[in-house]
C-alpha positions in Angstrom: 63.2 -150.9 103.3 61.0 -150.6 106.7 59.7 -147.7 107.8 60.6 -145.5 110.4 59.8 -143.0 112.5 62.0 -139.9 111.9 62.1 -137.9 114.5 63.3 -133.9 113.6 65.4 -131.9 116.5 67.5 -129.7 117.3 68.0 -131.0 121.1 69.1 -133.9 122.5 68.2 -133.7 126.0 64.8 -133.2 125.0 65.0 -136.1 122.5 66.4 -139.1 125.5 63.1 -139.8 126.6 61.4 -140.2 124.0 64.5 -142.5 122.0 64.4 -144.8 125.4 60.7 -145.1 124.8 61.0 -146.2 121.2 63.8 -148.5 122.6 61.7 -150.1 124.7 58.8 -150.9 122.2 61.1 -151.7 120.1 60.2 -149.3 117.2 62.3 -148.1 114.2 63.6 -144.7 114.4 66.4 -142.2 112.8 67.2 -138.8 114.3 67.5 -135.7 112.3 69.4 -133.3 114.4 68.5 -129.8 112.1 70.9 -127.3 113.9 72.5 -126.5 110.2 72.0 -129.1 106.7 71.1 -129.0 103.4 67.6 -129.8 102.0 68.0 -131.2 98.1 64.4 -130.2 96.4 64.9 -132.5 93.9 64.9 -135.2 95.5 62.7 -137.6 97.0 62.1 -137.8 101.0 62.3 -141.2 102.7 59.0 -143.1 103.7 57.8 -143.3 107.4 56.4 -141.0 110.0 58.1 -138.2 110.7 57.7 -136.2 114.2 58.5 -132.3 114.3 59.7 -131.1 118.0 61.6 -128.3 116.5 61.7 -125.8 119.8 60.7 -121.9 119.4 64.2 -121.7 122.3 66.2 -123.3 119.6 68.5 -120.1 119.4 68.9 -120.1 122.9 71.2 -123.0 122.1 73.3 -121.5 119.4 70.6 -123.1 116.8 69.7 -120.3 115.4 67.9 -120.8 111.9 67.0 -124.0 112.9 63.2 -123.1 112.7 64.0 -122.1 109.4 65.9 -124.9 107.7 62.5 -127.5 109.5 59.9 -125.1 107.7 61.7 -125.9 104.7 62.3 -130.0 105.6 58.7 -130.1 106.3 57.6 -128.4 103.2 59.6 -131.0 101.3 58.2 -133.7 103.2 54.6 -132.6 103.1 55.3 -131.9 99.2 55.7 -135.3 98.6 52.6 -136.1 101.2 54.5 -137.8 103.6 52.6 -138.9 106.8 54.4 -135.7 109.2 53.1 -134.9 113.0 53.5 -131.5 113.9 54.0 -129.9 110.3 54.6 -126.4 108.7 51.2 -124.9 110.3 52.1 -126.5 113.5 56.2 -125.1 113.4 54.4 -121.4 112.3 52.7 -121.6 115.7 55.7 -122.3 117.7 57.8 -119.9 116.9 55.1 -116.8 116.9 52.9 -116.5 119.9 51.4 -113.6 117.3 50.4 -117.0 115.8 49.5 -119.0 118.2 46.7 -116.2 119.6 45.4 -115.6 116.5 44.8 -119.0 116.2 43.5 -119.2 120.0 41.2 -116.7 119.2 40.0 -117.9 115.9 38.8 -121.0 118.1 37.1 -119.1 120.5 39.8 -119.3 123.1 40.2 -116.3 125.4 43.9 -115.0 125.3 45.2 -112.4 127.5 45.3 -108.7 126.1 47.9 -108.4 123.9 49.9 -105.6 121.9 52.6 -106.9 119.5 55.2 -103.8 119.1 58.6 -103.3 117.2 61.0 -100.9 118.4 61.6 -99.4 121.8 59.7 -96.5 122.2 56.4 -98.5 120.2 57.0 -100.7 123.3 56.3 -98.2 125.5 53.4 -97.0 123.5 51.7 -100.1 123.5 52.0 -100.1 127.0 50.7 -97.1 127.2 47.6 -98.1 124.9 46.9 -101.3 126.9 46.3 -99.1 129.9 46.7 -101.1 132.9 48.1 -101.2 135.9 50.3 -104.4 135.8 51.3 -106.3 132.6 54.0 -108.0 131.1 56.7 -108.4 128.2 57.7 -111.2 127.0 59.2 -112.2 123.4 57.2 -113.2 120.4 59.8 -115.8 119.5 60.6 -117.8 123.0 60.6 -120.6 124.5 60.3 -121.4 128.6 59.1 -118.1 129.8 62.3 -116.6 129.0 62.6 -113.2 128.4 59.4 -112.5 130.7 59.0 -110.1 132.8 56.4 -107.8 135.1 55.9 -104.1 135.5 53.7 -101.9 137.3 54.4 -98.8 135.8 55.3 -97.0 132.7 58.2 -95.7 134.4 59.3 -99.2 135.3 59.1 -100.4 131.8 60.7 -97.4 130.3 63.6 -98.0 132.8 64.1 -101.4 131.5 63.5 -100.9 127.8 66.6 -98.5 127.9 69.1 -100.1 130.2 71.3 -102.6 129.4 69.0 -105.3 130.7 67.0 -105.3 128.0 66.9 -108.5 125.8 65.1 -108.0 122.6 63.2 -110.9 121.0 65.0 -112.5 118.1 62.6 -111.6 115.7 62.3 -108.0 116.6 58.8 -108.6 118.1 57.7 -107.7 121.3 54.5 -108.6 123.7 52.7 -106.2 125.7 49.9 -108.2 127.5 47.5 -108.0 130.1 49.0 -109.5 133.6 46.7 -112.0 134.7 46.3 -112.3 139.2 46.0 -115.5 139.7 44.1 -116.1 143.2 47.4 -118.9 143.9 50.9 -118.8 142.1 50.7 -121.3 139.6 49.2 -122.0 135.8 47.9 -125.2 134.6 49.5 -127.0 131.5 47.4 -129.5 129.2 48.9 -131.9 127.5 47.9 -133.8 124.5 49.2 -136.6 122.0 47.7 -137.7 118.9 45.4 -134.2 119.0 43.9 -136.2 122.7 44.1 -134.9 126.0 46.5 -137.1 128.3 46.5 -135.3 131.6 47.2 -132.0 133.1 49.9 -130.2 135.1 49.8 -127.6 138.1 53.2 -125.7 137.6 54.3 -123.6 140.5 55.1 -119.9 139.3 56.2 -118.4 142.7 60.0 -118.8 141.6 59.4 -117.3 138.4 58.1 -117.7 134.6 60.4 -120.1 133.6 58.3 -122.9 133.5 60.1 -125.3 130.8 59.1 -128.9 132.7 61.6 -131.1 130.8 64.4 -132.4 133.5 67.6 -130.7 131.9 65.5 -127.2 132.8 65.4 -128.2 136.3 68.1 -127.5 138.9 68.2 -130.3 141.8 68.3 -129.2 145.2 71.5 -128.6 146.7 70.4 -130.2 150.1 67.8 -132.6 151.1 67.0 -132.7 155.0 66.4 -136.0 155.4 63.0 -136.6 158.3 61.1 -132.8 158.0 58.0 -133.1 158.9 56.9 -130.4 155.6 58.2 -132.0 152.4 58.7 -128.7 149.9 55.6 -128.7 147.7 57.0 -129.8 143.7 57.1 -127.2 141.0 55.4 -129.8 138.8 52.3 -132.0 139.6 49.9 -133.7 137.6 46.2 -133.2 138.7 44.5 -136.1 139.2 40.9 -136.3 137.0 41.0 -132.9 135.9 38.3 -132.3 134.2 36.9 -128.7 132.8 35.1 -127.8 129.4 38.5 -126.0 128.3 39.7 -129.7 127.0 37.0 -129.9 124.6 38.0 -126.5 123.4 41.3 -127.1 123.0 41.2 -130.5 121.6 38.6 -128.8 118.5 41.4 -126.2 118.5 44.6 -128.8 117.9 42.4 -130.2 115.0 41.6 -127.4 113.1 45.5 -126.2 113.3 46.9 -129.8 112.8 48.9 -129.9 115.9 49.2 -133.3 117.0 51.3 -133.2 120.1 51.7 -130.2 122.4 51.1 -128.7 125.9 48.8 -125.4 126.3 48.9 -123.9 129.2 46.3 -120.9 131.0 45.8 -119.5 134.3 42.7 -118.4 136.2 42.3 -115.0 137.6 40.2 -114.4 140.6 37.0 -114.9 138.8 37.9 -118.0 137.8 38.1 -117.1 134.2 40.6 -118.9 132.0 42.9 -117.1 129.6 45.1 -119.0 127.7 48.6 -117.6 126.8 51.0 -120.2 125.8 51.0 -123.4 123.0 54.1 -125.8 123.0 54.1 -127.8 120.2 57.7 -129.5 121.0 56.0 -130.4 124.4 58.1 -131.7 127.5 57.4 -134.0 130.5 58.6 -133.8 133.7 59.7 -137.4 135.0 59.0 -136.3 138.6 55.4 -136.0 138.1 54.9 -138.5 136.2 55.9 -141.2 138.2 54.1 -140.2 141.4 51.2 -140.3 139.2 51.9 -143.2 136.9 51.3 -141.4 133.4 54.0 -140.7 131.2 53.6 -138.4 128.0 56.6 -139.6 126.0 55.4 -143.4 126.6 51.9 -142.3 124.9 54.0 -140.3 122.1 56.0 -143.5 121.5 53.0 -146.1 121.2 51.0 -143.2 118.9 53.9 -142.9 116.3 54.3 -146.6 116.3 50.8 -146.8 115.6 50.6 -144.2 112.5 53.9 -147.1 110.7 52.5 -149.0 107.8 
């Protein structure tokens, strides 16, 4: 039997792309849509290349243990050494921005101030530790900025953490971290296939921290005046011949956490100082961008998975 490329999900919106891609090129593929399933030890996995874009969100979607039934798929698969993109290390990353810092760090990648703090009044003792005057929450298990959000004060946070607004991350974990000022409202986004850099986004963050690029996150606008003279500046645009020493860095750091595919994004504060804050390893594109600047990130993801088939 051929090989093919196996690709394992738990979204198909986030999957279309990519399948027309494969379509196109003509490659051999088979979905594994791990929402619920059965894993049977015993036996022996398929050959091909399989392609990991399990999403830290998943539970957003009603998946809820479907980070855990991959980690135990993958561990299967890399059992038996099949040839998998995005493995175990790779899905530990994902769904722990603990992880994911640690990791930054241990790669000599500057991350923002962080406390990680279970329980609500340890929340507001970390922020109380951390000191400063702005910072942010946000979930240790999340996906597109959701669950972020700012504060000024103690007061503010306290006000939140007991009222019924409060959304608790759904592993019990929450972030206290340093707020970054950016000089402009937006972050930049990296993205990379096969472990190499393939261009990088400017994301607008003016409207808020949800910053998931992939086309089912974004909400058209409900009217488009047709001749005004200012076009409204897009949420997503890739930067043409970006170029900064922080690729290199990140590139070493991909390798030594066998990531192969994934988007890391930073911002700059006044001083023009890079913290990074955020790895995606079930990375998305946004179609927009792409075609006003003639790169496309799930074309590159097809060819390279083609390209790792005996």
């Amino acid at each position: 039997m051929a090989e093919k490329i196996y690709i394992l999900h738990e979204n198909e919106e986030w999957t279309d792309h990519l399948i027309k891609r494969l379509d196109e090129l003509n490659l051999p593929y088979e979905e594994w849509f791990l929402d619920k399933g059965t894993v049977d030890l015993t036996s022996t996995p398929p050959k091909g290349v399989f392609y990991n874009r399990i999403s830290a969100s998943s539970h957003t979607r009603d998946h809820r243990y479907a980070p855990e039934l991959t980690e135990a798929i993958l561990a299967w698969l890399e059992r038996h050494g099949r040839k998998v993109f995005n493995g175990s290390h790779a899905l530990r990353l994902e769904v722990s921005k603990v992880n994911q810092y640690m990791a930054l760090n241990g790669s000599q990648i500057r991350t923002p101030k962080t406390v990680a703090a279970v329980g609500k009044a340890e929340i507001i003792q970390a922020a109380k530790e951390l000191n400063l005057p702005s910072f942010i929450t946000k979930h240790n298990r999340a996906g597109k900025g959701l669950g972020v959000q700012l504060f000024h004060s103690i007061e503010a946070l306290s006000e939140y953490v007991e009222g019924p607004s409060f959304e608790p991350s759904i592993d019990g974990i929450t972030l206290i971290q340093e707020y970054i000022q950016a000089p402009e409202p937006y972050i930049t986004r990296c993205e990379f296939v096969g472990g190499k850099f393939i261009y990088a986004v400017r994301v607008d963050t003016s409207e808020g921290f949800e910053l998931c690029p992939a086309d089912a996150c974004t909400i058209d606008d409900l009217f488009c005046p047709v001749g005004e003279e200012a076009e409204e500046k897009p949420k997503f645009e890739i930067i043409e011949h970006f170029d900064d020493p922080i690729i290199e860095k990140y590139e070493k750091f991909l390798q030594q956490n066998n990531i192969d595919v994934a988007g890391i994004e930073f911002i700059r504060n006044n001083n023009g100082e890079i913290f990074t804050y955020d790895v995606n390893t079930n990375t998305n594109y946004n179609s927009d961008a792409e075609a006003k600047a003639g790169k496309y990130g799930m074309l590159e993801l097809a060819k390279f998975l083609g390209s790792q088939l005996d």
